[in-house]
C-alpha positions in Angstrom: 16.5 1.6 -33.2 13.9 -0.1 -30.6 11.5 2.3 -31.7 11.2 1.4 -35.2 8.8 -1.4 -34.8 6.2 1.4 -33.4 5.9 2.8 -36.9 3.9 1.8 -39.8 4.2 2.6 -43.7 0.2 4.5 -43.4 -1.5 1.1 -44.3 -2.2 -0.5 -40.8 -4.9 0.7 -38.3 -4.1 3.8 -36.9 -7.4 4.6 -36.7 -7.7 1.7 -34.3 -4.9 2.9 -32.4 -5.5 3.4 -28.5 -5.5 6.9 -27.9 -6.1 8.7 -24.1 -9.5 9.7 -24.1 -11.7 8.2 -21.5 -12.8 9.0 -18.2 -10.8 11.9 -16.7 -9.0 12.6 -19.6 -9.2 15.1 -22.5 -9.3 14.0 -26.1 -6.3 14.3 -27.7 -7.5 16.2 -31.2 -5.4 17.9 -33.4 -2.8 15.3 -34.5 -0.9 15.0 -37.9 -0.4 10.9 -37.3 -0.5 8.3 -35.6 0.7 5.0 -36.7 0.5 1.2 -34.0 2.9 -1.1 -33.4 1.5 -4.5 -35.1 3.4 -6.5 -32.3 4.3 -5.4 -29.1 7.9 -3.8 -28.2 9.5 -5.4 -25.5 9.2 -2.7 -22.6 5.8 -2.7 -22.6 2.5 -5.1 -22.7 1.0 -3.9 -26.2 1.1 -2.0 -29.1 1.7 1.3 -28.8 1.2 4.7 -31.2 3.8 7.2 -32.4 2.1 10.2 -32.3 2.7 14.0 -33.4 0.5 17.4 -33.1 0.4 20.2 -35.6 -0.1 23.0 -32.8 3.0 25.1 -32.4 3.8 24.3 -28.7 4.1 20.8 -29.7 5.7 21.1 -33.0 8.8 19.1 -33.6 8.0 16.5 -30.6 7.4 13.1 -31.3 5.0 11.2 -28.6 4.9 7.4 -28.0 2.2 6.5 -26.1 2.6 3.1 -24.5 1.3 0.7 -22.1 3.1 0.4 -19.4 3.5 -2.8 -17.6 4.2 -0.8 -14.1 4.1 2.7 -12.8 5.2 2.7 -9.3 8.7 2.4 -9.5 11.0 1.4 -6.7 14.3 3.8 -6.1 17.4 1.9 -6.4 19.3 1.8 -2.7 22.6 3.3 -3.9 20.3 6.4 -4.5 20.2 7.0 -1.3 17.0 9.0 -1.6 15.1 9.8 1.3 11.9 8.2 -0.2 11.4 4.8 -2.1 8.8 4.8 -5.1 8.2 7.1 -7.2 5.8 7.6 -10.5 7.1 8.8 -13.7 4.2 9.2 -16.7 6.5 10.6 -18.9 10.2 10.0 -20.2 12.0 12.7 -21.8 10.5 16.5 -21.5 10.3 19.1 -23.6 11.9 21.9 -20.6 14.7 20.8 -23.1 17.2 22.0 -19.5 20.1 21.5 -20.7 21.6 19.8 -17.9 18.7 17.7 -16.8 20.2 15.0 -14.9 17.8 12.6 -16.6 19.1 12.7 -19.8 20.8 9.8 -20.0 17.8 7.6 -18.7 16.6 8.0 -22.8 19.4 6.1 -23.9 18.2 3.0 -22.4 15.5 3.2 -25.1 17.8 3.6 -28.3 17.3 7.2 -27.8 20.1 9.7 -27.6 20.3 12.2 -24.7 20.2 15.1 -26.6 17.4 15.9 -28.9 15.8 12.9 -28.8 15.6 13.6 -24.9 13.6 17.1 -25.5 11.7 16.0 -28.6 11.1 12.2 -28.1 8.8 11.9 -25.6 7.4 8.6 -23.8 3.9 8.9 -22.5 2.8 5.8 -20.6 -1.3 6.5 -21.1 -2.4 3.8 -19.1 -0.5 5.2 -15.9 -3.6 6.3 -13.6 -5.3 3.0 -14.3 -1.9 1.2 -13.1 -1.5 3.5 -10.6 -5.0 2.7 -8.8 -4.5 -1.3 -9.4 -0.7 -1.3 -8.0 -2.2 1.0 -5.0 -4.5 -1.2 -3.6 -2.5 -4.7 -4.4 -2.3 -6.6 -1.1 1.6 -6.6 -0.9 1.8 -2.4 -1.3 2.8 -1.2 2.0 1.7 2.4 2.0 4.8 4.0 0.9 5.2 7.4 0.5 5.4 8.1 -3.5 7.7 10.7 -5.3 6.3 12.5 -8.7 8.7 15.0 -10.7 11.6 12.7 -9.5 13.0 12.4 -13.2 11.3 14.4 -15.5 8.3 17.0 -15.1 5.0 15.1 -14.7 3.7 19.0 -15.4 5.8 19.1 -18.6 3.6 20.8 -22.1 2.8 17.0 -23.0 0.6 17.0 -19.2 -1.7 19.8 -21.0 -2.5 17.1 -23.2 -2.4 13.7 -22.1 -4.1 14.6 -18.3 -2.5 11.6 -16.6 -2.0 13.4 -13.0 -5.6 14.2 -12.2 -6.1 10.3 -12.7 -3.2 9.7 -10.7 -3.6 12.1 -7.9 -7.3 10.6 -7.7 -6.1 7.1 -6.9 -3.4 8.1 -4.3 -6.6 10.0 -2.8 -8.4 7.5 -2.4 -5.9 5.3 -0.9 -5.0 7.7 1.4 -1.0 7.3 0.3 1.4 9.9 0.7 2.7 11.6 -2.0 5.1 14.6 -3.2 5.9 16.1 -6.4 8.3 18.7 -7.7 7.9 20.6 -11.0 9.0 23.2 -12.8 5.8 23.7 -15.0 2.4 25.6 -13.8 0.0 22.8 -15.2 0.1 21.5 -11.1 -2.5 24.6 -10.5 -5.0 23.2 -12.9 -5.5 20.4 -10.3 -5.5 22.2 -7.2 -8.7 21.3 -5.9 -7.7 17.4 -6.3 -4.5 18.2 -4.4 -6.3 20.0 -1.7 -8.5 17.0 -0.9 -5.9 14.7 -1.5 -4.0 16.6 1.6 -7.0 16.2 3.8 -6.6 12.7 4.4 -2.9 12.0 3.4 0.4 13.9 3.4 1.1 15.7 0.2 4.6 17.4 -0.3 4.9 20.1 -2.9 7.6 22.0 -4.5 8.9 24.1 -7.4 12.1 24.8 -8.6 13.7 27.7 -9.1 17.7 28.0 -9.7 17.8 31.4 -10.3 15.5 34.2 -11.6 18.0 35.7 -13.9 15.7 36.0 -17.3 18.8 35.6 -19.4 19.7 32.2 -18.0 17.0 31.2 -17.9 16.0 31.5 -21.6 18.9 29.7 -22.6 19.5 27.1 -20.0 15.9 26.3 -19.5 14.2 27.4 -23.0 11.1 24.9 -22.2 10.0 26.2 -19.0 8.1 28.5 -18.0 9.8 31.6 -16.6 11.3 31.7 -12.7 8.3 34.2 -11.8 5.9 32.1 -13.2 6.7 29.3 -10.9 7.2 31.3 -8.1 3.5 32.5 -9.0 2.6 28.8 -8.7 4.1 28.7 -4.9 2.2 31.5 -3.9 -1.1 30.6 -5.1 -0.1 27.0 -3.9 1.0 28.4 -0.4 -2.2 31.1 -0.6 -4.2 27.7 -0.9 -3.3 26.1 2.2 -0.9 23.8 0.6 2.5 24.7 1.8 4.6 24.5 -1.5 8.2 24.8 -0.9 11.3 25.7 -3.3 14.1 23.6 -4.6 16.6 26.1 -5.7 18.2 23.7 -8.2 20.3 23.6 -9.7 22.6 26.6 -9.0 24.5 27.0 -12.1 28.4 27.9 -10.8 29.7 30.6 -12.1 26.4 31.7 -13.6 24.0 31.5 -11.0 26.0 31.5 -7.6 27.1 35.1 -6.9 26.0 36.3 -3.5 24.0 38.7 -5.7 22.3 36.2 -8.2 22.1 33.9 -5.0 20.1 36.7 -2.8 17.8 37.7 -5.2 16.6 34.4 -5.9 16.3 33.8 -2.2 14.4 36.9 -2.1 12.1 36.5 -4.6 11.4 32.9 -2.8 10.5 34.4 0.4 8.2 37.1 -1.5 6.1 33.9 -2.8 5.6 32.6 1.0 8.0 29.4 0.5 8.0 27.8 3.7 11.4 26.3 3.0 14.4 26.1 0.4 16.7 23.7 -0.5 19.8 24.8 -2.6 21.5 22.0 -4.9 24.3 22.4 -7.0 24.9 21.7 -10.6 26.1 17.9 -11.3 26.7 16.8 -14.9 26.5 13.0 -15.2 26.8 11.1 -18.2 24.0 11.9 -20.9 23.9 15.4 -19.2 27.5 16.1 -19.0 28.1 16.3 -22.6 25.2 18.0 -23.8 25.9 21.1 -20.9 29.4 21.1 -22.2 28.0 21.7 -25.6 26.3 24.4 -24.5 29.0 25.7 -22.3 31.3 25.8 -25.1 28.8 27.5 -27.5 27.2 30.3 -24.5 30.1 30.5 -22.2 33.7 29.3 -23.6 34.9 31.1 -21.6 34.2 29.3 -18.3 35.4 26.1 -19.7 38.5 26.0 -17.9 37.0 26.7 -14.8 34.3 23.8 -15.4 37.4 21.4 -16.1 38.9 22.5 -13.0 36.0 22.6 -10.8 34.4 18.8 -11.8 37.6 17.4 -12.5 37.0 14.8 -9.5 33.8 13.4 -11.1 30.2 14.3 -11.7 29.4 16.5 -8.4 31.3 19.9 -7.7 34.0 19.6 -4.3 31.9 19.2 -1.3 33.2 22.6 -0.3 31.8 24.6 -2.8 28.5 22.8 -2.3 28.7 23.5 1.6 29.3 27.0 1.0 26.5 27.4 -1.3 24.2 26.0 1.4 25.3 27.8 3.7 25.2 31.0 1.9 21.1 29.9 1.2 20.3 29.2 4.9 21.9 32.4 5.9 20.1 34.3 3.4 16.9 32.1 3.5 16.9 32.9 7.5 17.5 37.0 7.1 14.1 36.8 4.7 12.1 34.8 7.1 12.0 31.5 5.0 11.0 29.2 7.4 9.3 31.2 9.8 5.6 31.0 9.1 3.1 27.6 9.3 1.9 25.5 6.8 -1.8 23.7 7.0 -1.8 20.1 6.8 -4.3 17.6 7.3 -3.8 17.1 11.0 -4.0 21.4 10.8 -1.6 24.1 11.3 2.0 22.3 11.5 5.3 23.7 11.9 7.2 24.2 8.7 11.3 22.8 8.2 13.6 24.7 9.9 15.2 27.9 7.5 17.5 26.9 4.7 16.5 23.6 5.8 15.5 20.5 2.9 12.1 19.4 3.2 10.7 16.7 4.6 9.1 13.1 3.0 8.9 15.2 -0.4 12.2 15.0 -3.2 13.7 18.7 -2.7 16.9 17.4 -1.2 18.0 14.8 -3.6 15.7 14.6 -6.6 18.6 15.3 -8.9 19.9 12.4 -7.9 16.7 10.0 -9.3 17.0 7.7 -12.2 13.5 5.6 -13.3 14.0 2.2 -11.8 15.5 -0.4 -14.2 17.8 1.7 -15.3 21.4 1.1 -15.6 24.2 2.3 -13.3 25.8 5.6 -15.2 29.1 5.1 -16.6 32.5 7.0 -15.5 32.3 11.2 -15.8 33.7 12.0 -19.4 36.0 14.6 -17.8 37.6 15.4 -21.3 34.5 16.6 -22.6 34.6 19.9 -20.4 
């Protein structure tokens, strides 16, 4: 595997091992090893430390921290996102969804996109410092930036590595717009950095919430912190000025879409002053495909047949279910005001997307769709696994 040559037998210098203290960052304490690479892997400029923690939330996960060579990644075109960059600190999360989209991005490593995805997790320290130097190179234009694109830059490992602040800082103070989308609550320990980031740049924020069914969620989602925590996390976000909208993603069909499931979600969305949602609908490439399907079969065999039957034309549902579930969200989205009330920008008060409507420069409406850059092309849907 390439991560073998990251390890060492004990004997070598862990204790020399770059760790993330510094400036704006916490000391990482509490580990039960750490070993160095003695030559560098071939992703990244130098060595770089396997590292594990003896605290329970971070029991069983494995950390490589690594030095990036870039951090500002550019899209590929046939994503067809609506932004072009975006910065990933992490690879892998411990949310452990279990049809995260991005699973099969860990294969690219050596790493499988199951366990390894949730427990193996890539932490590229030197990100703020790259972030700041690729930011103010001559040839960057500005771009608008995407964060929580792939996997949660608010995931458990954020608690202790503290690579946003250092990040957020450096888009600050270059004035660049940003967005990010997360699923985990750490974004309100740096609200004051967002709130003076968004006085002299646009800053896009959302959540997302699928569905607040508590059952679900604890087995689809068993990293995460619960629906009504998050939804917490838009109101205080929205309470502060910063308008913090909510991906509903992804519904779940069959298990999240009944007009029921889909109104009380929309409902409780409202309730935290969302100023928009955006619905998306389960899709199960490659990587995540298999591992839902293992699920499915083990929670749900029942539905199976109706999964075949439903994705049997590839990784995305029929464009007709998708439309009626959008549909079904504006509707409901428009009846509980969604859309209605003004969020405060830099310029001031500014008027909100429409109802039902995706938001704007930020990665609501198509972040499921986000691979890191450099990554392969996915392969053909394995249809026979569902």
């Amino acid at each position: 595997m390439r991560w073998d040559n990251l390890k060492l037998d004990g004997t070598g210098p862990a204790a020399d091992a770059p760790t993330p203290d510094g400036p704006g960052r916490a000391p990482i304490g509490g580990h039960t090893g750490a070993t160095r690479a003695t030559a560098p892997a071939a992703l990244f400029e130098r060595a770089a430390v396997t590292r594990t923690f003896d605290t329970p939330g971070f029991r069983g996960i494995t950390f490589y921290e690594i030095q990036a060579r870039s951090v500002i990644n550019k899209v590929p075109a046939s994503s067809r996102m609506a932004f072009g960059w975006t910065i990933n600190p992490y690879r892998g999360c411990s949310h452990a969804c279990t049809y995260c989209y991005a699973r099969n991005t860990h294969t690219y490593l050596d790493l499988d996109a199951g366990l390894d995805f949730d427990s193996k997790i890539v932490v590229k320290v030197n990100a703020p410092e790259l972030a700041r130097k690729e930011l103010a190179a001559p040839r960057w234009a500005g771009e608008h930036v995407a964060m929580g694109t792939n996997v949660d830059c608010y995931q458990r490992a954020e608690g202790k590595y503290r690579l946003m602040p250092g990040i957020i800082a450096a888009l600050r103070d270059a004035a660049n717009p940003f967005s990010i989308l997360t699923k985990g609550t750490l974004i309100l320990r740096d609200l004051d950095l967002l709130r003076s980031a968004a006085e002299v740049t646009e800053v896009g924020l959302n959540v997302s919430v699928g569905c607040v069914d508590k059952e679900l969620w604890r087995l689809a989602e068993p990293g995460t912190p619960s629906p009504q925590r998050r939804l917490d996390v838009c109101a205080t976000l929205n309470a502060s000025g910063l308008g913090c909208g909510v991906l509903m993603g992804p519904v779940i069909p069959f298990l999240s879409d009944s007009p029921a499931k889909l109104e009380a979600a929309v409902r409780q969305i409202a309730a935290a002053g969302a100023p928009r949602v955006a619905p998306i609908v389960l899709h199960l490439r490659p990587g995540a495909r298999e591992w839902f399907a293992a699920w499915l079969r083990e929670h749900h065999p029942g539905l199976v047949p109706a999964y075949r039957d439903l994705y049997r034309g590839g990784s995305y549902a029929p464009k007709a279910y998708q439309r009626r579930i959008s549909d079904q969200v504006r509707d409901l989205a428009r009846r509980y005001g969604i859309g209605r009330a003004r969020a405060v920008g830099r310029a001031g008060l500014r008027v909100t997307a429409p109802a039902g409507a995706a938001p704007g420069p930020g990665p609501a409406a198509g972040a499921a769709r986000v691979r890191d850059a450099g990554a392969g092309r996915s392969g053909p849907a394995q249809l026979s696994l569902l």
